[in-house]
C-alpha positions as CSV (number, residue, x, y, z in Angstrom):
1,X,-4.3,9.9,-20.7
2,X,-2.8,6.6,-20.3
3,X,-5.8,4.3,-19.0
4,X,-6.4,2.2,-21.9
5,X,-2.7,1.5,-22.5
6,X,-1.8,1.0,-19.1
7,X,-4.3,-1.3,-18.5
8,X,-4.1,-3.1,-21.6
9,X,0.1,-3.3,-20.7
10,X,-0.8,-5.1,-17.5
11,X,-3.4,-7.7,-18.4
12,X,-6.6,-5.8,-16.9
13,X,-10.1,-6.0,-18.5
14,X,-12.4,-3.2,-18.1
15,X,-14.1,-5.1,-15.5
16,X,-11.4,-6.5,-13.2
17,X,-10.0,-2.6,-13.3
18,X,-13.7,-1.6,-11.9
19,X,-13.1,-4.0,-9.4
20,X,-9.9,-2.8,-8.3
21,X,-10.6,0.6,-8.2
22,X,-14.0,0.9,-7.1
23,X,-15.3,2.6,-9.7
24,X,-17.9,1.5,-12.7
25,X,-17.1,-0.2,-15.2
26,X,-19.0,2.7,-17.0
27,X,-16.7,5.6,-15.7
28,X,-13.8,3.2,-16.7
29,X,-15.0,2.8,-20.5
30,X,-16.2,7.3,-20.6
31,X,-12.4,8.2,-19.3
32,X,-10.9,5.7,-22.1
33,X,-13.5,7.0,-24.9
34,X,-13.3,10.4,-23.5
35,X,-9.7,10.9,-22.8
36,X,-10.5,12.8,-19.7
37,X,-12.0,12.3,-15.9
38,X,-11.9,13.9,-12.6
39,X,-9.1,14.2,-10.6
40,X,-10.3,12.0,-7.8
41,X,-11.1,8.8,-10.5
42,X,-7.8,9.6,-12.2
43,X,-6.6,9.2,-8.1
44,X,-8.2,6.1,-7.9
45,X,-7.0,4.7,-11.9
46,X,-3.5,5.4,-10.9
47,X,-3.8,3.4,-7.5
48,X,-5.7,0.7,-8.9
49,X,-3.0,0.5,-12.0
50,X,0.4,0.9,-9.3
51,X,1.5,4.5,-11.5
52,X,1.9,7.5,-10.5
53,X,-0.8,10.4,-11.5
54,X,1.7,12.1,-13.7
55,X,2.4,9.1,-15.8
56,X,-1.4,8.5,-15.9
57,X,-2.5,11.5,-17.3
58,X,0.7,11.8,-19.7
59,X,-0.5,12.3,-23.9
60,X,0.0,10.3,-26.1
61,X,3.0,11.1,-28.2
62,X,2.1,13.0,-31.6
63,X,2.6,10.2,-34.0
64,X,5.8,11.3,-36.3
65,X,6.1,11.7,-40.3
């Protein structure tokens, strides 16, 4: 998942993110530390953030040799 990066890209702390999704800052900090969520929070990440669900949950590339 994106969340950290995207978030990061557009200026957000963890709290102003909370804020604009309505969820806890909590959930916000276990889906960056966990890499994973439900799909309704990854619903509400990806309005909150102005992407798309698809590039939300996208992996990280495999880092190259």
């Amino acid at each position: 998942m994106q969340v950290r990066k995207i978030r990061l890209e557009q200026g957000l702390s963890v709290p102003k993110l909370a804020e604009l999704s309505g969820l806890s800052r909590r959930t916000i900090q276990e889906v960056e530390r966990r890499d994973e969520c439900t799909v309704s929070t990854a619903k509400k990440l990806a309005a909150a953030l102005g992407v798309s669900l698809d590039t939300l949950c996208q992996d990280d590339p495999e880092p190259t040799e």
